[in-house]
C-alpha positions in Angstrom: 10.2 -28.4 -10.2 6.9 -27.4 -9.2 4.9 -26.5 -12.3 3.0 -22.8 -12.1 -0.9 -22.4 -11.6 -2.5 -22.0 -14.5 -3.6 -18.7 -13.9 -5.7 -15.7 -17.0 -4.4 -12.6 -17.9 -5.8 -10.2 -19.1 -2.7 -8.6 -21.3 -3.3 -10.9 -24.4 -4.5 -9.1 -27.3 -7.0 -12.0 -27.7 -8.8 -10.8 -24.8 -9.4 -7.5 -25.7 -12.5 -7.7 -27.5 -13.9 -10.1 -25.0 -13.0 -7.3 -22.2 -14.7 -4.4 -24.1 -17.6 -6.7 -24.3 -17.9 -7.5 -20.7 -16.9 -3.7 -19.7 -20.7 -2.8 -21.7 -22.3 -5.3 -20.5 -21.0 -4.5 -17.1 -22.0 -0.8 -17.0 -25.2 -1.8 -18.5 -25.8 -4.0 -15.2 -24.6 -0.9 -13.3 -27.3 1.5 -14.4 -30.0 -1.1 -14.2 -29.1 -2.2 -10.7 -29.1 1.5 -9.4 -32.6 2.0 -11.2 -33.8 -1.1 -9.5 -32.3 0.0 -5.9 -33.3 3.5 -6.5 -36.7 2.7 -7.2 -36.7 -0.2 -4.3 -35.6 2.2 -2.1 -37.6 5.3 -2.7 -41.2 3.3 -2.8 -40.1 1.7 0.7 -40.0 5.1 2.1 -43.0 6.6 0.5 -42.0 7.5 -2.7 -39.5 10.4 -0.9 -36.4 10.6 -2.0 -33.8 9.1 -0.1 -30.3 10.8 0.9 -28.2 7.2 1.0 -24.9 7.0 -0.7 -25.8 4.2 -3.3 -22.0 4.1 -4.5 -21.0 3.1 -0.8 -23.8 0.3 -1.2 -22.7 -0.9 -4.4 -18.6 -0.9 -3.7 -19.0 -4.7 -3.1 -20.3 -5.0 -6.0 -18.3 -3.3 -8.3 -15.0 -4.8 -6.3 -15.8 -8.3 -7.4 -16.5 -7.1 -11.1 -13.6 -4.8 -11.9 -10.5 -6.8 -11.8 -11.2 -8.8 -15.0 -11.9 -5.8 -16.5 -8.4 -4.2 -15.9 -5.9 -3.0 -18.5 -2.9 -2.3 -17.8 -0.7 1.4 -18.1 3.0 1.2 -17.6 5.3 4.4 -16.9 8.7 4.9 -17.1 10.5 5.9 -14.2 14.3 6.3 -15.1 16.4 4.9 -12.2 15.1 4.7 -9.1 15.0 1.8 -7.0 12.0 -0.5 -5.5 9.0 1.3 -5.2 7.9 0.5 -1.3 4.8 2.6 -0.7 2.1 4.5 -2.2 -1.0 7.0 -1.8 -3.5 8.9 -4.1 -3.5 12.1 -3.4 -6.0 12.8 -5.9 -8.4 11.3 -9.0 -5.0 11.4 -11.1 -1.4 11.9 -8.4 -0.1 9.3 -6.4 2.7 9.5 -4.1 5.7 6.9 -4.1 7.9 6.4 -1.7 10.9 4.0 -2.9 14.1 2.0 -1.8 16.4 4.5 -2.4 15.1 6.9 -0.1 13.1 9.3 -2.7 9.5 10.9 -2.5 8.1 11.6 -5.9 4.4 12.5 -6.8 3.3 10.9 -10.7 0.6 12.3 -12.6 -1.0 8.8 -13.8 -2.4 11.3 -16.9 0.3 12.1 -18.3 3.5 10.2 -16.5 5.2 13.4 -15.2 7.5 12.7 -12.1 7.7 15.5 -9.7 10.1 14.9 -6.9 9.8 16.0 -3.4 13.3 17.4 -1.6 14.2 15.4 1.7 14.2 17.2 4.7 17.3 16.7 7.1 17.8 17.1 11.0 18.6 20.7 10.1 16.9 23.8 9.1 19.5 25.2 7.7 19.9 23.2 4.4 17.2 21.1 2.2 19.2 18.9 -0.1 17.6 17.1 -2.7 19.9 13.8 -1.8 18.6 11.2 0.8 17.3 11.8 4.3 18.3 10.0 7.9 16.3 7.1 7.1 16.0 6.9 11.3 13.8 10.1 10.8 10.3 11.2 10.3 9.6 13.3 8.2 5.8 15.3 7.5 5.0 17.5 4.6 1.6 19.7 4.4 -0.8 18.3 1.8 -1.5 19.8 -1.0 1.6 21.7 -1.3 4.4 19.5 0.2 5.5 21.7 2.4 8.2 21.0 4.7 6.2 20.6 8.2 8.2 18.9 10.1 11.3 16.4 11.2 11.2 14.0 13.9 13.7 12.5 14.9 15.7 10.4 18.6 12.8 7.8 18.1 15.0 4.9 16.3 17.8 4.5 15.6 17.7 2.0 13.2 15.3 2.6 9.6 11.8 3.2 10.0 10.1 0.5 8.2 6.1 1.5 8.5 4.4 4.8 9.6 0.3 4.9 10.3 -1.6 7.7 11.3 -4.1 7.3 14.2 -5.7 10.6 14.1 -5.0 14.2 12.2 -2.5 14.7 14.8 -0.5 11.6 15.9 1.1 8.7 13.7 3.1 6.5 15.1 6.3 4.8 13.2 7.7 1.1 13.4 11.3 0.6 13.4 13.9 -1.9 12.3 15.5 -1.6 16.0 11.9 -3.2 17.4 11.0 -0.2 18.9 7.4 1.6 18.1 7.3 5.8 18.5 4.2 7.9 19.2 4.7 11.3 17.4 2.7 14.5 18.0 2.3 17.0 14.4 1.7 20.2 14.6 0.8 22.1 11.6 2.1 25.1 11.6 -0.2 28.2 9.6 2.2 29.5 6.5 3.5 33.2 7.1 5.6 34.1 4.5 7.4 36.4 6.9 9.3 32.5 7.9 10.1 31.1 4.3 13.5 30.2 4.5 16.1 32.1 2.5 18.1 29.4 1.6 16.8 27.6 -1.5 16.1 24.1 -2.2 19.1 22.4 -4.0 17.1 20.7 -6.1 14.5 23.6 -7.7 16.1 26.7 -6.8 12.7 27.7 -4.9 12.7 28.7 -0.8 11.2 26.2 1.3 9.3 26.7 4.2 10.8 26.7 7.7 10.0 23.1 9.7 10.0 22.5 13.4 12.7 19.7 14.8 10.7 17.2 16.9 11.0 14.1 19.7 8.5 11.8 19.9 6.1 11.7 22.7 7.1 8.5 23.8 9.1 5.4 21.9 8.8 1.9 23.5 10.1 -1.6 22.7 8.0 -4.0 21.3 8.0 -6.8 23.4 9.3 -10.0 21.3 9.7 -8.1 18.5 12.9 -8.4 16.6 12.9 -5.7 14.0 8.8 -4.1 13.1 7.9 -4.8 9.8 4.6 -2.9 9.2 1.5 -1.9 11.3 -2.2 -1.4 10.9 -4.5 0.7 12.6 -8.2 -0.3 13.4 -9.8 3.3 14.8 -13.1 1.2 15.6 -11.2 -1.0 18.6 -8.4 1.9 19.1 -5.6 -0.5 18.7 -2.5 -0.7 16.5 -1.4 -4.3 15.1 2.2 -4.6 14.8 4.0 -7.6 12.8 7.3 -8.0 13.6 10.1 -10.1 11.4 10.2 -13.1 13.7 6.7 -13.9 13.2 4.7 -12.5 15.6 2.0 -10.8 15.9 0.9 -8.0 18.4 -2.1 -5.7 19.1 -1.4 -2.2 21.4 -3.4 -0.1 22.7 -2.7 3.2 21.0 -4.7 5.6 23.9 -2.2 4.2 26.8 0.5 3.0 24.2 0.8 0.1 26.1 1.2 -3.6 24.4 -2.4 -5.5 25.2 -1.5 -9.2 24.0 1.2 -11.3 20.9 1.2 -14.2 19.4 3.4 -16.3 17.0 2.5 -17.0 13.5 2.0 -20.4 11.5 3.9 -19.4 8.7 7.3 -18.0 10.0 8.8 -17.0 6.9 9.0 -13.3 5.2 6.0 -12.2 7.3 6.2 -8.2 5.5 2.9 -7.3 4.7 -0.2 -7.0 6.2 -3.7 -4.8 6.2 -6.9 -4.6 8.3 -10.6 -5.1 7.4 -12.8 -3.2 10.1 -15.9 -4.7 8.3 -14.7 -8.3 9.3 -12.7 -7.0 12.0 -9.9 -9.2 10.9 -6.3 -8.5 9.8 -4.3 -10.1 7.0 -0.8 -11.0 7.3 1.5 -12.1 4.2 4.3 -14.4 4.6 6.4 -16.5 1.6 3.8 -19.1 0.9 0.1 -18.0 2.7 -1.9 -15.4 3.7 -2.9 -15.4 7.4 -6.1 -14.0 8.5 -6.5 -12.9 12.2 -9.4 -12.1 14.2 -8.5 -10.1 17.4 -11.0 -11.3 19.2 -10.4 -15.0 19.1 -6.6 -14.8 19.7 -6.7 -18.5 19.6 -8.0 -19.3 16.0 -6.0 -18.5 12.5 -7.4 -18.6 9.4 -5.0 -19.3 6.4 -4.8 -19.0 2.6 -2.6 -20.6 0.3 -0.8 -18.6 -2.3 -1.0 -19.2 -6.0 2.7 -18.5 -6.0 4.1 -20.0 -3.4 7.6 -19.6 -2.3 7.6 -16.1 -4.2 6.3 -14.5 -1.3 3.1 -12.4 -0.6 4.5 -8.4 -0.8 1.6 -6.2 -0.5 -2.0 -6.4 0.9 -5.5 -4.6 0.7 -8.9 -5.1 1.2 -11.7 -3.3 -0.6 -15.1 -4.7 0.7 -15.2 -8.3 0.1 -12.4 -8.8 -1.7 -8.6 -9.0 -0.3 -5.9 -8.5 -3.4 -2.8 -9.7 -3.5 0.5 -8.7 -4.9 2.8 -11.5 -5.1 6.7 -11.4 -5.9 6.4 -12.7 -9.2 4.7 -9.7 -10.6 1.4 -11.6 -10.1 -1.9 -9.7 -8.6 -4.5 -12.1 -7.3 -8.2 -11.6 -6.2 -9.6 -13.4 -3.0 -13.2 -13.0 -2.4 -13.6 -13.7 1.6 -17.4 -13.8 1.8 -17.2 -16.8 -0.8 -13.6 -18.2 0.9 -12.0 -18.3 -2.7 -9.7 -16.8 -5.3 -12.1 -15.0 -8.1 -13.0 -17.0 -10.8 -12.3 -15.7 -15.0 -15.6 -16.9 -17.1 -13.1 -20.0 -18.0 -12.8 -21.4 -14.5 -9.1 -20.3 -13.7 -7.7 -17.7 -11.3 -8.5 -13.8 -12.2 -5.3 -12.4 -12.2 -3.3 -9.4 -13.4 0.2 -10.0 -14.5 2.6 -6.9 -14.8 4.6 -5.4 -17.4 8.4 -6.2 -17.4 9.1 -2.6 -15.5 13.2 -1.6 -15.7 16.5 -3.3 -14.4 19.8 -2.0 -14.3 22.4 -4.3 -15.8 25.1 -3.2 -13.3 27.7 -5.1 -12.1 26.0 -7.1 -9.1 23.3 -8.5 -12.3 26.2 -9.4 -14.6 28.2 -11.3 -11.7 24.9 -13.3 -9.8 21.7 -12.9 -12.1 22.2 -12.4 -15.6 20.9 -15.8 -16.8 17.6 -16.1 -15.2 14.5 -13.6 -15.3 13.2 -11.3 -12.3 9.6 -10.3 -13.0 8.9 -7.3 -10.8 7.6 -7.7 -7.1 4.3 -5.9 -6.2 5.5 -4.0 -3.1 2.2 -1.6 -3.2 -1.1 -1.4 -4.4 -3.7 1.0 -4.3 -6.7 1.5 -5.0 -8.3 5.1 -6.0 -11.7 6.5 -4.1 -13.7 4.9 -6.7 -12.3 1.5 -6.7 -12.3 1.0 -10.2 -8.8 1.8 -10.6 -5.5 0.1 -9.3 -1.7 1.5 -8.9 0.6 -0.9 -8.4 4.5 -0.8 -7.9 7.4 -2.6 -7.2 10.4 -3.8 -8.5 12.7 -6.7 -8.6 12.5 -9.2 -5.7 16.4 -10.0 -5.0 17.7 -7.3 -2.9 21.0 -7.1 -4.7 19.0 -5.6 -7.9 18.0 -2.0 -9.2 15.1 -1.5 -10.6 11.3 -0.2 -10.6 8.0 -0.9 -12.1 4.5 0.8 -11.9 1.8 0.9 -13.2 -2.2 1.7 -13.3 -4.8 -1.1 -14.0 -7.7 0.5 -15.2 
């Protein structure tokens, strides 16, 4: 048996005081930096003021600084299963998407769940239970309204969804097909709020138009789309498919431009774009591949810390690509520097998660009850000022139920 990478965590009380320490010293080196590149600045152009946003200039800096830092909150999320996706909607709500079909909005403040009511192929009936998960459905931000429900693109699940502009997205499928959708945002008029309540809070909801998409094509070698990324500074959609390829489309003809296999052809789920190195990063069960769309020849890999766990989730702030594994693990990679980040001791920075919740049913009692199932990180992400990180998940094996999140701040 393969021994595990020694790797520091920062959830050890021991650690604490050290952290505290470092988190002065830190901010200390924050405001004397921005004196320095304020004053730099300002005598280069004549003593004027400059308009220049300095925390856009010193993101990279504070990227490859925060994650020792990081302490973990954990919330309790009764029963739901596998969280698969997340955004901030604010400085304190994220929005969580999870296995069993549910959209639910947490206030990271104080750990209140509000849940959103699924819309169905129908306007006449919201029920709070699970939607066609072969639909699309939109809701207006920052009120959830219902806005609309696509639906005749797949007709298998939708797996990803990624917005190209305010007014198209386009969803990846488990039946290998990819569908361009138009939304329309319809202006409220209370004279078309629905009669007929929600099942779930008693409160009318908001008419919502039924939809087809503009078009829906097959992805060519594809078998079954796993995620996409969109890069709005080459106008072209990468699409990773199951079977371990990779391929770029041009999303203003919708048309397929080139593909190409993968290295690493095992549990390829995740991936994420970097428009500053024009690269994307593709996670599979033991590496981390990075792609360059312009040499379509060349393949740039990185070895997990956990291998054979499998890389789940995948973004890049800046410099630095993190990682959440299926072990509960988060790792750090810096790409300018081509290494993981470093802990004062010499070992890996990394986050380990808390234990999260499992339901002991049946299938756990039968097939799993005798070993441990740290909590996969399915999602990350970071807020708008990159010093704090939601992450969410749940158990790896897909016969289990459970969930985990929580914010590293």
């Amino acid at each position: 048996m393969n021994s595990k990478p020694i790797n520091c965590t920062f959830r050890s009380p021991c650690s604490a005081s050290r952290r505290e320490s470092r988190s002065r010293d830190l901010n200390n080196q924050d405001y004397g930096y921005l004196d320095v590149f304020r004053h730099i600045q300002n005598r280069q152009y004549g003593g004027k003021q400059l308009n220049v946003n300095q925390e856009k200039l010193l993101s990279p800096y504070v990227s490859k600084h925060i994650p020792p830092l990081l302490a973990e909150k954990e919330f309790e999320l009764g029963k739901i299963n596998k969280i698969f996706s997340s955004h901030w909607l604010d400085d304190r709500q994220v929005a969580m998407g999870t296995k069993c079909n549910k959209l639910i909005v947490l206030d990271t403040k104080t750990g209140k769940q509000f849940h959103i009511p699924s819309l169905k192929s129908s306007k006449n009936s919201i029920p709070a239970g699970a939607e066609n998960t072969n639909d699309l459905a939109v809701y207006q931000l920052p009120t959830f309204d219902p806005a609309m429900v696509g639906e005749n693109g797949h007709n298998d699940w939708i797996f990803d969804i990624t917005w190209i502009d305010d007014e198209y997205l386009v969803t990846g499928s488990r039946d290998s097909k990819l569908a361009l959708w138009r939304v329309e945002m319809a202006e409220s008029d209370p004279a078309e709020i629905s009669t007929l309540p929600s099942s779930s809070t008693g409160i009318p909801v908001p008419d919502y138009a039924i939809t087809t998409p503009v078009v829906s094509r097959f992805c060519e070698k594809a078998q079954k789309v796993r995620a996409l990324a969109y890069n709005d500074d080459r106008k072209e959609l990468a699409v990773l498919s199951l079977n371990a390829y990779f391929h770029l489309w041009d999303v203003e003809t919708f048309n397929a431009r080139s593909h190409r296999g993968l290295i690493h052809s095992r549990e390829n789920v995740c991936m994420t774009v970097s428009k500053r190195y024009c690269s994307y990063a593709v996670g599979s069960q033991s590496h981390i591949d990075l792609l360059d769309p312009r040499c379509p020849n060349t393949q740039t890999s990185i070895v997990s810390k956990h291998r054979g766990s499998g890389v789940r989730s995948l973004t890049f702030t800046d410099d630095i690509l993190t990682i959440g594994t299926g072990v509960g693990v988060i790792l750090f990679f810096d790409i300018r520097a081509g290494r993981y980040l470093e802990s004062e001791c010499g070992h890996a920075c990394s986050l380990n998660v808390g234990s999260g919740w499992l339901r002991h049913d049946e299938t756990y009692r039968d097939f799993f009850w005798e070993s441990d199932y740290p909590s996969a990180i399915y999602t990350h992400r970071y807020d708008s000022t990159g010093t704090r990180l939601f992450a969410a998940g749940g158990p790896l094996p897909a016969g289990l139920w459970g969930n985990y999140a929580g914010l590293w701040r």
